[in-house]
C-alpha positions as CSV (number, residue, x, y, z in Angstrom):
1,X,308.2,146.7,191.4
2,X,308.7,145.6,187.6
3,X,308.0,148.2,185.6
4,X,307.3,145.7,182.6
5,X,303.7,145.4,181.3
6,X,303.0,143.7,179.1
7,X,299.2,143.3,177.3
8,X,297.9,140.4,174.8
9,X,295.5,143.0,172.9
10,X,294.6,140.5,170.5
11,X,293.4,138.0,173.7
12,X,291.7,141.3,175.2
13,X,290.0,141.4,171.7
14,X,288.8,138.1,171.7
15,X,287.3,138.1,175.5
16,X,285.4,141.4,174.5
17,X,284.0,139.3,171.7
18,X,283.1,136.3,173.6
19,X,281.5,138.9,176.8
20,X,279.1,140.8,173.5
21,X,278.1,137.3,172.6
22,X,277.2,137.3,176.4
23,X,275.5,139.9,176.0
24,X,273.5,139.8,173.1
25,X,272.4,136.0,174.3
26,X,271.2,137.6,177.9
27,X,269.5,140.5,175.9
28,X,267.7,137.6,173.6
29,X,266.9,135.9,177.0
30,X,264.3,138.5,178.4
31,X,262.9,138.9,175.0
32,X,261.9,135.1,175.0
33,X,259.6,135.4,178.2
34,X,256.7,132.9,177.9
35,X,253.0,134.4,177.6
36,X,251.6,135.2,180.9
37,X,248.7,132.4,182.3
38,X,245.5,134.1,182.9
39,X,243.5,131.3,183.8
40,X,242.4,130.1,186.0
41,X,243.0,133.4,187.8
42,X,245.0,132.6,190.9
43,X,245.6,134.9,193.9
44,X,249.6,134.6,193.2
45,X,249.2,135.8,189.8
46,X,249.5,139.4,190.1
47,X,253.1,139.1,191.9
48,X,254.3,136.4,189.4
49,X,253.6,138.8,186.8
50,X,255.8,141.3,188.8
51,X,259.1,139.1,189.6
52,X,258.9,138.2,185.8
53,X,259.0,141.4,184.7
54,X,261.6,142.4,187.2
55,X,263.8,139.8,186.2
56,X,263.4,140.5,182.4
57,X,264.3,144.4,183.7
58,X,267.2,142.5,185.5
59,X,268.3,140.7,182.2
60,X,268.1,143.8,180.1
61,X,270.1,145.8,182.6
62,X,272.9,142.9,182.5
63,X,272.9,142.8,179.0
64,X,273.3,146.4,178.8
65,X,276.3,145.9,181.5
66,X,277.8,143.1,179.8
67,X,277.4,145.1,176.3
68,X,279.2,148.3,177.9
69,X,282.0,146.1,179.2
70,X,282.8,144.4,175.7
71,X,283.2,147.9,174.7
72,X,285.3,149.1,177.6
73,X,287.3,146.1,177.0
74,X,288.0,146.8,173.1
75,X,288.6,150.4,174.0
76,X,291.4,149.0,175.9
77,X,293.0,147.2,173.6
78,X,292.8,149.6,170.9
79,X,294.2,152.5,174.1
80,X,297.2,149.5,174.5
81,X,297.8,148.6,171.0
82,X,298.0,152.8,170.5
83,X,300.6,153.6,173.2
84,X,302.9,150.7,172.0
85,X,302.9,152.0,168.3
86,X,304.1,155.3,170.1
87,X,306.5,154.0,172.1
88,X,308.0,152.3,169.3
89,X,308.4,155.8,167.4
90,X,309.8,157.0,170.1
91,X,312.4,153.9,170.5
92,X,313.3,154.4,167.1
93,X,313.8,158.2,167.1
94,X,316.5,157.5,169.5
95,X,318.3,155.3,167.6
């Protein structure tokens, strides 16, 4: 086992950028549903109106999930980027 690891915070960075834009693009998504037909009145209409609405619950709930793992990610980073400025205090202690 190599006890090397090593961690490209600033690509971590980057991908928790790209995943919010995700995010905020799938949130956008099931804001943009298209007004509900009314007429004529069809017999299927009723459950179309329900699997859109579950699906834009579906979007918002991804969104949300993408969102929180953008964060997860940056808190990551920041957690790595932390425990190497420590570890080089301590390297240069010993010194």
């Amino acid at each position: 086992m190599n006890p090397d690891l090593e961690v490209d915070a600033a690509e971590l960075r980057r991908t928790a950028s790209v995943l919010a834009a995700t995010a905020a693009r799938v949130r956008s998504a099931a804001d943009q549903e298209p007004p509900a037909e009314t007429t004529p009145r069809w017999v299927t209409a009723d459950a179309a109106l329900l699997a859109a609405d579950a699906a834009r619950q579906q979007l918002v709930h991804l969104g949300a999930d993408l969102a929180d793992t953008a964060r997860r990610i940056t808190a990551v980073a920041e957690e790595y980027e932390l425990a190497d400025a420590r570890a080089v205090t301590r390297l240069r202690l010993t010194r």
